[in-house]
C-alpha positions as a Markdown table, in Angstrom:
| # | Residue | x | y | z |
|---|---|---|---|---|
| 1 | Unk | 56.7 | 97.8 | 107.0 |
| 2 | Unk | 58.0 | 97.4 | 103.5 |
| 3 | Unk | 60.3 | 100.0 | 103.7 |
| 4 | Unk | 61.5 | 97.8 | 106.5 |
| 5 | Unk | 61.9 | 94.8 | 104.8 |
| 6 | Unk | 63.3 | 96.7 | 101.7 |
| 7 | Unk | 66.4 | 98.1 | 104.3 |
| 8 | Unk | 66.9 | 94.5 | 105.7 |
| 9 | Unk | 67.1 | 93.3 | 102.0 |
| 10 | Unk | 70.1 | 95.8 | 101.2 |
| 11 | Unk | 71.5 | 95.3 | 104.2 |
| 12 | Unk | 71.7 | 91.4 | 103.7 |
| 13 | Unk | 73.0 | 92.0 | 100.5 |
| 14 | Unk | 75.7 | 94.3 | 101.5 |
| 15 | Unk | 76.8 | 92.1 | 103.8 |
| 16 | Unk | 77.0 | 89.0 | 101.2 |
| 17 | Unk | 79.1 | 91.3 | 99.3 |
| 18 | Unk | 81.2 | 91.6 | 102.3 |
| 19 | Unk | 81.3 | 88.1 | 103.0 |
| 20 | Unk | 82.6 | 87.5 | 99.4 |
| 21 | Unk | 85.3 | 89.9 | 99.4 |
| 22 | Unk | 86.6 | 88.7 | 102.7 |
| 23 | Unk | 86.8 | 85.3 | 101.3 |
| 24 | Unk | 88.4 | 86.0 | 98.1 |
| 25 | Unk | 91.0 | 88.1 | 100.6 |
| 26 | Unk | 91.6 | 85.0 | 103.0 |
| 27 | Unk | 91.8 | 82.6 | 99.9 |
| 28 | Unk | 94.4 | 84.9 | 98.4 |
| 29 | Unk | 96.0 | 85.3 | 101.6 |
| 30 | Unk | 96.8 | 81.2 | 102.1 |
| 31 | Unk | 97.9 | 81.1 | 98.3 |
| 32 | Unk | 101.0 | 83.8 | 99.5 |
| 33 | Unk | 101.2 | 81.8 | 102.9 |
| 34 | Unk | 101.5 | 78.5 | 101.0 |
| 35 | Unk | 104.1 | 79.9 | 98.7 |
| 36 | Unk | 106.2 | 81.9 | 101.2 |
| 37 | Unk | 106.3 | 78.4 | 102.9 |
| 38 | Unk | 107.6 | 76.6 | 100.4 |
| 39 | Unk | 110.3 | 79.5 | 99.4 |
| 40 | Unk | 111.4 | 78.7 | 103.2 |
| 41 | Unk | 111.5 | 75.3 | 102.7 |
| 42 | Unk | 113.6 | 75.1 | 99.8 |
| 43 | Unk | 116.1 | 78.1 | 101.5 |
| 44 | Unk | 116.1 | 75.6 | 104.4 |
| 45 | Unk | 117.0 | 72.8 | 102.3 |
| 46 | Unk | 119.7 | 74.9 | 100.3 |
| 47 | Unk | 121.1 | 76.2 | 103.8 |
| 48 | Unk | 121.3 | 72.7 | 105.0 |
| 49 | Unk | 122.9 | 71.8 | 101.7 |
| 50 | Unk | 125.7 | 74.5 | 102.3 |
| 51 | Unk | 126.0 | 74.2 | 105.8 |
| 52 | Unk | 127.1 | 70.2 | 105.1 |
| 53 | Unk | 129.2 | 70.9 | 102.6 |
| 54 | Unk | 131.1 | 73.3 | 105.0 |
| 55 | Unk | 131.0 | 70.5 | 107.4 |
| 56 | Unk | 133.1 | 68.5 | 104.9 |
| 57 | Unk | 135.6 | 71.0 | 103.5 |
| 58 | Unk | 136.4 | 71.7 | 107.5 |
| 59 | Unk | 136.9 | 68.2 | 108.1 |
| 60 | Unk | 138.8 | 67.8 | 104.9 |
| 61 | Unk | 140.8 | 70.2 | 106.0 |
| 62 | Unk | 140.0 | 73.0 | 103.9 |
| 63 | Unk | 138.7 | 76.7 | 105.0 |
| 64 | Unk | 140.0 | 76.1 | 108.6 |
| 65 | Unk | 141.6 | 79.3 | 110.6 |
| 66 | Unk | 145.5 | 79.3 | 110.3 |
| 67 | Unk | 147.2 | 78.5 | 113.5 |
| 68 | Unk | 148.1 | 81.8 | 114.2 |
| 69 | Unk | 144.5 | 83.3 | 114.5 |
């Protein structure tokens, strides 16, 4: 019997230490997810940023396709 209860004591304990790990792999995991999110977002903002700015020089006139193309 107590070499029973000594096996479900390291067994629990192994498995805390499990449970620990994991966690400290998932929190580390949603720190690079949060900032891979925001490295989208500003590319998304500097793509819009370019993409109107195209938007203008074409309409200005500028960067269009000769007529013979």
């Amino acid at each position: 019997m107590q070499d029973e209860i000594i096996e479900l004591q390291s067994k629990l304990s192994f498995q805390e230490q499990t449970i620990n790990e994991l966690n400290n792999a998932l929190v580390s995991q949603q720190q690079q997810i949060d900032h891979l999110q925001q490295k989208i977002k500003l590319l998304e903002d500097s793509l819009t940023e370019v993409d109107e700015q195209a938007g203008l020089l074409t309409e200005q006139g500028q960067h269009e396709k000769p007529p013979h193309y």
